[in-house]
C-alpha positions in Angstrom: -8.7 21.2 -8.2 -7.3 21.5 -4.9 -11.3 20.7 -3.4 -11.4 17.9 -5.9 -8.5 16.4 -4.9 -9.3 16.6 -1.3 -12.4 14.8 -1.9 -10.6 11.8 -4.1 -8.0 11.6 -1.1 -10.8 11.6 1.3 -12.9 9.3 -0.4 -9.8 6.6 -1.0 -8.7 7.1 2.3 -11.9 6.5 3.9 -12.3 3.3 1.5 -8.9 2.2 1.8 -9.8 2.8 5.8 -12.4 0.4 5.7 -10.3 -2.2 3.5 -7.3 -2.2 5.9 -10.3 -2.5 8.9 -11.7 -5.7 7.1 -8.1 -6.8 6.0 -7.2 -6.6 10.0 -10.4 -8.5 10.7 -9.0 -11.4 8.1 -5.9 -11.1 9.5 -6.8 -11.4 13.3 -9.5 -14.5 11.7 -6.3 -16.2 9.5 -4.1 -16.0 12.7 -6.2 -17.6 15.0 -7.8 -20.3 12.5 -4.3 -20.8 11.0 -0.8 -22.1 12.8 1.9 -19.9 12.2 3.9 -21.9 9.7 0.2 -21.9 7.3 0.2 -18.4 7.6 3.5 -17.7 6.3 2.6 -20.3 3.6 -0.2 -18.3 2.7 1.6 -15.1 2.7 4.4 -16.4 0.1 2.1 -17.5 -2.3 0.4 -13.7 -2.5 3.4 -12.2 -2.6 4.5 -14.6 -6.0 1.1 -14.1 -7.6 1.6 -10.6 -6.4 4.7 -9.1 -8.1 3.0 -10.9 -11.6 -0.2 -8.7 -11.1 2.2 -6.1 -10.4 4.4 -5.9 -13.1 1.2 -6.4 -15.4 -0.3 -3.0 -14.0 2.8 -1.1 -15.1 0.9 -0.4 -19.0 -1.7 0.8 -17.2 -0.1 3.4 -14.8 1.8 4.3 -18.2 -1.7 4.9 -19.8 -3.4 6.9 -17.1 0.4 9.0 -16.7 0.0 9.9 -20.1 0.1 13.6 -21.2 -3.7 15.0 -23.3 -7.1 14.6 -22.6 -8.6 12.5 -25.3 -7.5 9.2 -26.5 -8.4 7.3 -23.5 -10.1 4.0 -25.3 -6.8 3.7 -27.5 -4.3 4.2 -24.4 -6.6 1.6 -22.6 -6.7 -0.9 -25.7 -2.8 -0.8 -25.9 -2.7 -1.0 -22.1 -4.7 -3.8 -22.3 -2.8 -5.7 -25.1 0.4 -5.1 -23.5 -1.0 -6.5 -20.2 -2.2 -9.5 -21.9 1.6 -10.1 -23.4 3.5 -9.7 -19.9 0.9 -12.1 -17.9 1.5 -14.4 -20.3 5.1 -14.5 -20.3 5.1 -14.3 -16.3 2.8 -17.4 -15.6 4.9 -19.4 -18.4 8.3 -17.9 -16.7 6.7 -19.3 -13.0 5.9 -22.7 -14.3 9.4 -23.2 -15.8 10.9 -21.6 -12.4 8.7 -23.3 -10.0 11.0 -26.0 -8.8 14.2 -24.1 -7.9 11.6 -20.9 -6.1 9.7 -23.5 -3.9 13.1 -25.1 -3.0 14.3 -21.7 -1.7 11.2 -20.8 0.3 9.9 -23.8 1.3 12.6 -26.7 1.5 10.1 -29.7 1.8 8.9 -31.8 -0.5 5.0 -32.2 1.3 4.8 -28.2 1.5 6.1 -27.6 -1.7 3.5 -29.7 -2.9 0.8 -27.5 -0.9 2.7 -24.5 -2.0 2.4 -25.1 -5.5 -1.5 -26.1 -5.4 -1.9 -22.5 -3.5 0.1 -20.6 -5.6 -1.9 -22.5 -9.1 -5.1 -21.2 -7.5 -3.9 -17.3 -6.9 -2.4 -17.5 -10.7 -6.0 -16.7 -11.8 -5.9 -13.9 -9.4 -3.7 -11.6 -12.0 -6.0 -13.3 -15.0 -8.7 -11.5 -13.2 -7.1 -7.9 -13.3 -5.7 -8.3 -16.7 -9.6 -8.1 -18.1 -10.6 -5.4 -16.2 -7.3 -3.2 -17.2 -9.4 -0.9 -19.7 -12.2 0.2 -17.8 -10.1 1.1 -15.4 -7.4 2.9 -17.7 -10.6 5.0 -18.8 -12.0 5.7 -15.4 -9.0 7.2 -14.0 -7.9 8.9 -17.2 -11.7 10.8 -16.9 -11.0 11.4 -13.2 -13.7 9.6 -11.8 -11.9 8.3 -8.9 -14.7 8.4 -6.2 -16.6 5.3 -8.2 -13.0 3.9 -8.2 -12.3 4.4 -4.5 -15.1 2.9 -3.6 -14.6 -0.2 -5.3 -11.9 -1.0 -3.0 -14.5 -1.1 -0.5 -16.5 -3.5 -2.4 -13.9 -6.0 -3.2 -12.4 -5.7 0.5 -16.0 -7.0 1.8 -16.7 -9.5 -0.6 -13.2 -10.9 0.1 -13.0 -10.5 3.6 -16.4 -12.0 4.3 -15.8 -15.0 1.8 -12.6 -15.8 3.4 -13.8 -15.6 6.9 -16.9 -18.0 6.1 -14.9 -20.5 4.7 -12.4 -20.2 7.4 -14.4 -21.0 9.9 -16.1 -24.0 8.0 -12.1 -25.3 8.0 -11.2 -24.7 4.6 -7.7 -23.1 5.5 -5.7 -20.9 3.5 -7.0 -22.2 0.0 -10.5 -20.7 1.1 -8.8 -17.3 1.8 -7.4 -17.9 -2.3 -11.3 -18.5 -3.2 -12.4 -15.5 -1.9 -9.4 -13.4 -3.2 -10.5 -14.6 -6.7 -14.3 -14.0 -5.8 -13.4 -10.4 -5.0 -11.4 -10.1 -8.1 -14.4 -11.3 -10.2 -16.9 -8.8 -8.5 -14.5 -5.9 -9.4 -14.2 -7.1 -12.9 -18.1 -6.7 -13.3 -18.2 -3.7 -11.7 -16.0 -1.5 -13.4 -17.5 -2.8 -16.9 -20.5 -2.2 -16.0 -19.6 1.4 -15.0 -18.0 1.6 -18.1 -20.9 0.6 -20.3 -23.7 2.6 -18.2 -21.7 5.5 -18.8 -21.6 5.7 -22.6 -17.3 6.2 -22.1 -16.9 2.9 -24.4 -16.0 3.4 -28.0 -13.9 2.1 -30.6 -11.4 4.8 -31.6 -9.2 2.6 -33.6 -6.3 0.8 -33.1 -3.2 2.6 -31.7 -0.7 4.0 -34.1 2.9 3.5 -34.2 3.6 6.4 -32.0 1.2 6.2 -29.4 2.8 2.3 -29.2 6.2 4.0 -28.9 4.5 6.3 -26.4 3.6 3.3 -24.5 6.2 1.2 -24.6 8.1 3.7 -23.2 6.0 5.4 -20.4 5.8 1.7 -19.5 9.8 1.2 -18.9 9.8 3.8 -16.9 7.1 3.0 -14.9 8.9 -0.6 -14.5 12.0 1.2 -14.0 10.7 3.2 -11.3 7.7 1.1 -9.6 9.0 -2.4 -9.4 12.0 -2.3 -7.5 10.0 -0.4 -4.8 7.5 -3.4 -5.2 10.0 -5.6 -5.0 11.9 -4.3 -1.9 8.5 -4.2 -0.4 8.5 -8.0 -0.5 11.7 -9.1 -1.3 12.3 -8.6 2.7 9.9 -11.5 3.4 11.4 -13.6 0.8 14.6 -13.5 2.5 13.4 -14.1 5.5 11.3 -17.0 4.4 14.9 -18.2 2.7 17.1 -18.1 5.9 14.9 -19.0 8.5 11.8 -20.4 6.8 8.0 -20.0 6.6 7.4 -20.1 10.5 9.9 -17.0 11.2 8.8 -15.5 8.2 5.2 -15.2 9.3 6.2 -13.5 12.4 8.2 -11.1 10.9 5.0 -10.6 8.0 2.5 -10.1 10.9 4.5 -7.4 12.5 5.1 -6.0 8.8 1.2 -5.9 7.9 0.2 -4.2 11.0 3.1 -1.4 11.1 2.0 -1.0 7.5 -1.6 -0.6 8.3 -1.7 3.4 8.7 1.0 4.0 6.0 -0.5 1.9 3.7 -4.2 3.7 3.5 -2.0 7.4 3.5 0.0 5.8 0.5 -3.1 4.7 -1.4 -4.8 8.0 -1.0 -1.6 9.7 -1.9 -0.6 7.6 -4.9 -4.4 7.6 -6.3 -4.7 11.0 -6.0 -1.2 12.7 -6.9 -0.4 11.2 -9.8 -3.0 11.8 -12.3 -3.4 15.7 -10.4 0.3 15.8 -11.2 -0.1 14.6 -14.7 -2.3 17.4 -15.1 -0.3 20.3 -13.4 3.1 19.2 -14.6 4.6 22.7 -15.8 3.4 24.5 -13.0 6.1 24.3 -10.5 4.3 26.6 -7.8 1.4 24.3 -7.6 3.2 21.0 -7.3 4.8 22.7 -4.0 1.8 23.4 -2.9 0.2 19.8 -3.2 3.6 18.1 -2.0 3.7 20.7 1.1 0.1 20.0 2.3 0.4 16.5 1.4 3.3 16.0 3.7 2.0 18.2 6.7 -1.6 16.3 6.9 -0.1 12.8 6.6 2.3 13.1 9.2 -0.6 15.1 11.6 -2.6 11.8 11.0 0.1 9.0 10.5 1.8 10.2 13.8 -0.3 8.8 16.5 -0.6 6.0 14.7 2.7 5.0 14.9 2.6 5.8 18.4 -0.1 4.1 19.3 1.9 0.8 17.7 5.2 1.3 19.7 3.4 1.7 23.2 0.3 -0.9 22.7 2.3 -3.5 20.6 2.2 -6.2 23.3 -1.3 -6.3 24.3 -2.3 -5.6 20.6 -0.8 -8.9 19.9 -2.0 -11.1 22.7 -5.4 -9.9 22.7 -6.2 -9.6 19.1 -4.5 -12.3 17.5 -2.8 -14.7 20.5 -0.2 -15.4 22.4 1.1 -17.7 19.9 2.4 -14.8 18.1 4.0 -13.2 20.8 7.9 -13.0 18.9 6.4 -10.8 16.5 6.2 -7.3 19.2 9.8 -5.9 19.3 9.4 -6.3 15.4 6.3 -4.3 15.4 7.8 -1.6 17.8 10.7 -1.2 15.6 8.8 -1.0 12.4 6.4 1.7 14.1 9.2 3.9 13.6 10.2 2.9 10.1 7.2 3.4 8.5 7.6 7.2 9.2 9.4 7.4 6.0 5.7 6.7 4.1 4.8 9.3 2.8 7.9 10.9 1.9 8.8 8.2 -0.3 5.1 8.3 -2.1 4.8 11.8 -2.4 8.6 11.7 -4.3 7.3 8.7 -6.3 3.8 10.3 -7.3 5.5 13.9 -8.1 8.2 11.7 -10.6 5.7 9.5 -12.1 3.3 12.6 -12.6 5.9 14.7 -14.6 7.0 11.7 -16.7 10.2 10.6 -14.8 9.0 7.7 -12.8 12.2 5.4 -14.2 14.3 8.1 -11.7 12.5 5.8 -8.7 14.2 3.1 -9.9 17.6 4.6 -8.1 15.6 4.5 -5.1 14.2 1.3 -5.1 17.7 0.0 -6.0 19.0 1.2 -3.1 16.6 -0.5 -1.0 17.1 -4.1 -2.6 20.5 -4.0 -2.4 20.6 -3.0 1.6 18.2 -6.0 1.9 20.8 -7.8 -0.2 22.9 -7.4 2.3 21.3 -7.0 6.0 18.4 -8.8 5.9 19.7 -12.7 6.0 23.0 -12.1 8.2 20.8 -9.7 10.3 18.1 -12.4 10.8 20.4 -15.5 11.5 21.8 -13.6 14.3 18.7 -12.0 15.5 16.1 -13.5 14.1 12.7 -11.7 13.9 14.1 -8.1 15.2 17.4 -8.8 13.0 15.1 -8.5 10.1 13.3 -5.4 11.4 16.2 -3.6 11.5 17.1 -4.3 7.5 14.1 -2.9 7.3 14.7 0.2 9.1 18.3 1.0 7.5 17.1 -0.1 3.9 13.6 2.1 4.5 16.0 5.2 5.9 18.2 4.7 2.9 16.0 4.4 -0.2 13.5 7.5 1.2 16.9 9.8 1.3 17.9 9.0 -2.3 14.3 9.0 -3.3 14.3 12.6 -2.1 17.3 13.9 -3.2 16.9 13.2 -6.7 13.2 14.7 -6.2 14.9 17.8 -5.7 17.7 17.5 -8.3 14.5 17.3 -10.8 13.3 20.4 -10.0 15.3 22.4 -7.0 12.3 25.2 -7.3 10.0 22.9 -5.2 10.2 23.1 -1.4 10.1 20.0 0.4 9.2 20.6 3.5 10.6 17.9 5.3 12.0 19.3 8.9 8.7 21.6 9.7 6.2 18.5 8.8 8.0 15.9 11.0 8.7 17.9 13.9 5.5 19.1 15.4 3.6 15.6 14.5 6.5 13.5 15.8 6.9 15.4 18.8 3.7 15.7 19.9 3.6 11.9 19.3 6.3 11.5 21.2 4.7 13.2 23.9 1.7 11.4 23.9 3.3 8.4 23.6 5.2 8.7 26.5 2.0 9.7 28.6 0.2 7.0 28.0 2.9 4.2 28.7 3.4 6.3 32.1 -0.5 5.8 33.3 -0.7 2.8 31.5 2.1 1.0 33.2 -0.7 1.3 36.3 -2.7 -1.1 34.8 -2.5 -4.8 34.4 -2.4 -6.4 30.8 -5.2 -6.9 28.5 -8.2 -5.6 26.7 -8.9 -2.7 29.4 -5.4 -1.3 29.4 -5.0 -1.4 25.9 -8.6 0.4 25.5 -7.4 3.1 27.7 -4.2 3.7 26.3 -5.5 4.2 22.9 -7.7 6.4 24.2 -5.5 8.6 26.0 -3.1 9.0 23.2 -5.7 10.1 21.1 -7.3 12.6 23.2 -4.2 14.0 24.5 -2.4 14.2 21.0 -4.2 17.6 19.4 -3.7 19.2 22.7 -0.1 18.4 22.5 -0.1 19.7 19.1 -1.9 23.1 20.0 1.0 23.4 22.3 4.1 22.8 20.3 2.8 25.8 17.6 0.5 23.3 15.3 -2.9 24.8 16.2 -3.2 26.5 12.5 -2.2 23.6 10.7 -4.5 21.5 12.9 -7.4 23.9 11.7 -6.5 24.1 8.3 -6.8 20.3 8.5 -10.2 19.9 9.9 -11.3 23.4 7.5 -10.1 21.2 4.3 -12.2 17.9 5.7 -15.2 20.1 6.3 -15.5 21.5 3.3 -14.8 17.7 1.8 -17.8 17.0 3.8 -20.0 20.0 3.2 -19.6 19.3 -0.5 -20.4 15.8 -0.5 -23.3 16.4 1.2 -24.7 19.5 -0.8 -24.0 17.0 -3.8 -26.5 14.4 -1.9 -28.9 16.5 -1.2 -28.7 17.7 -4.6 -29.4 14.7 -6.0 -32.0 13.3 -3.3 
């Protein structure tokens, strides 16, 4: 299990890799194509459509959480029906609500108006996922996760290329919504197709009253748990949007994005590979610490020099990938560098609660979070402005990881977590690096070259650094796991070339 895993993490990292690579290229492509205040635009109308898609995934999570190994086309058929109930509640709850929502994040009467044909468009974006909820309920629940990894890869370059075609033929931020749907439809063929090819499709019956109960319940708690962390992953930006408006708000979304660029592709391979390995390995305590403790040591040997590479490049990053014009956005990039530290700490907690059928307990968590935004983010950011709002990040970030943790270990105080000894080394050999390359760097004038140099001089210097503060085994037992990921996916080629 432990090789299997390793090769589902790989294989959703490395797609997720070349989604957030693609989704940087759009990015880079929307800044430059885009003014500011369109971007931000933009960027609230995905996060509205966003939290309906989300909220309509919760029956699914629930479904794939679920304890046994057969009944996976009745889980997905309730999944399915539930999905269809809470999309159409949320789109009829957004048309009623519309009014006083673009009012808050918009203000004007000719944006609102372009705001509400954007967000109209995206609306089919969640339609989309709702029909392909039962393929994918049975794909995960039979653990074939590499097919499902890979279709993030897929949709990313169907999406990505769309978007940047029609951007550069001037069709603005409602031919970035185009191609979100277009990549939403290819995934929807897809993963019915896989489903049909592979003889997995067959009508078990209609779900009984208990495995409805079963449902309705995993679901709460999944809600419970998951959508006030979704929520205080976006609610920042809403706030933002609300106190200073869209203009502010897409500095302060750009500098978000690109701090959450390394984080996110850890979370996604931690998340898509935890949960269902915990579902599985629930009662055993001894290997849970295991997958927490190696889960936590490789993520922060790779998230590390990541971070550090966005605190000491974060000017020339922004000026010479995406323009001067978006120049206020660095001291929030440099701050958030740091925040997102707390990654995967928070996902490992989240995927070992949801895996052992407590995933309401992140609710606590997320609630924590929300409030601190509550309460920092809007006085923070009239006073400050773009950095005011980094720092409600920070504090909020700092203080929904700790209770996120702590009531990790209240579930089961058997399991390790190994906080201390997989921050240290990483961090400090980040540090290190970090501090290296702004020293030779500060040599060199401003641009492309220096910021080619110092990238590479953090990276070469940073597993050197790490040999020498004591991490030369862990180091190894990294690169001995990802060789054997890669020996076996190549025996399994050649086995089948």
């Amino acid at each position: 299990m432990r090789l299997g895993t390793a090769k589902a993490a790989f294989g959703s990292g490395l797609a997720e890799v070349v989604a957030r690579v693609l989704a940087v290229v759009l990015a880079i492509v929307t800044a430059r194509t885009l003014e500011p205040g369109e971007v931000g635009l933009l960027g609230l109308a995905v996060i509205v459509t966003g939290v309906i898609s989300m909220i309509g995934y919760y029956p699914e999570t629930a479904a794939i959480a679920a304890r046994g190994e057969t009944d996976h086309n009745r889980r997905a058929l309730a999944a399915l029906t539930l999905r269809i109930l809470l999309l159409a509640s949320l789109l009829v709850l957004l048309a009623v609500s519309f009014p006083l929502l673009a009012h808050y994040l918009i203000g004007g009467s000719a944006r609102a108006t372009e705001f509400r044909r954007l967000v109209l468009l995206l609306s089919w974006a969640p339609v989309l996922e709702c029909l392909s909820a039962y393929p994918q309920v049975i794909l995960q629940r039979r653990l074939d996760l590499r097919f499902l990894a890979w279709i993030q890869v897929v949709q990313s370059v169907v999406f990505v290329g769309v978007a940047t075609v029609l951007l550069f033929l001037g069709q603005g931020y409602l031919g970035v919504a185009w191609a979100n749907l277009t990549g939403a439809a290819g995934v929807l063929l897809i993963v019915w197709s896989r489903l049909l090819t592979s003889k997995w499709l067959r009508f078990e019956g209609w779900p009984g009253r208990g495995l409805w109960k079963e449902m309705l319940r995993g679901s709460s708690r999944v809600f419970v748990g998951g959508f006030g962390g979704y929520l205080g992953a976006r609610l920042d930006n809403l706030l933002v949007a609300g106190a200073m408006g869209p203009v502010v708000m897409s500095y302060y979304s750009m500098a978000w994005t690109a701090s959450r660029t390394p984080t996110g592709i850890l979370s996604r391979a931690i998340n898509f590979v935890l949960v269902p390995t915990f579902a599985r390995i629930q009662d055993d305590t001894e290997r849970i610490e295991r997958g927490i403790q190696e889960c936590l040591y490789y993520s922060y040997m790779v998230l590390a020099p990541a971070c550090a590479v966005l605190f000491v490049c974060a000017p020339d990053l922004v000026t010479t990938i995406i323009g001067p014009k978006w120049i206020p956005a660095v001291p929030a990039l440099r701050l958030m560098s740091i925040t997102v530290l707390v990654g995967p700490l928070l996902d490992s907690s989240n995927a070992m609660l949801i895996g052992i059928g407590r995933a309401h307990l992140s609710g606590v968590s997320a609630l924590v979070r929300i409030i601190a935004l509550l309460l920092l983010i809007k006085p923070l950011v009239l006073r400050w402005s773009v950095i005011g709002g980094a720092w409600g990040d920070l504090i909020s970030a700092l203080a929904s990881t700790v209770a996120l943790l702590v009531i990790a270990r209240l579930i089961n105080r058997d399991i390790k977590w190994p906080v201390a000894s997989a921050l240290a080394v990483p961090v400090a050999a980040a540090f290190c690096s970090g501090i290296l390359t702004w020293t030779i760097g500060g040599y060199l004038g401003p641009g492309l070259r220096r910021l080619v140099f110092q990238i590479g001089i953090l990276f070469l210097s940073y597993p050197f650094i790490i040999a020498g503060l004591g991490g030369r085994t862990r180091l190894m037992s990294l690169a001995v796991l990802l060789r054997g990921v890669f020996l076996s996916r190549v025996a399994t080629a050649e086995s089948q070339g």
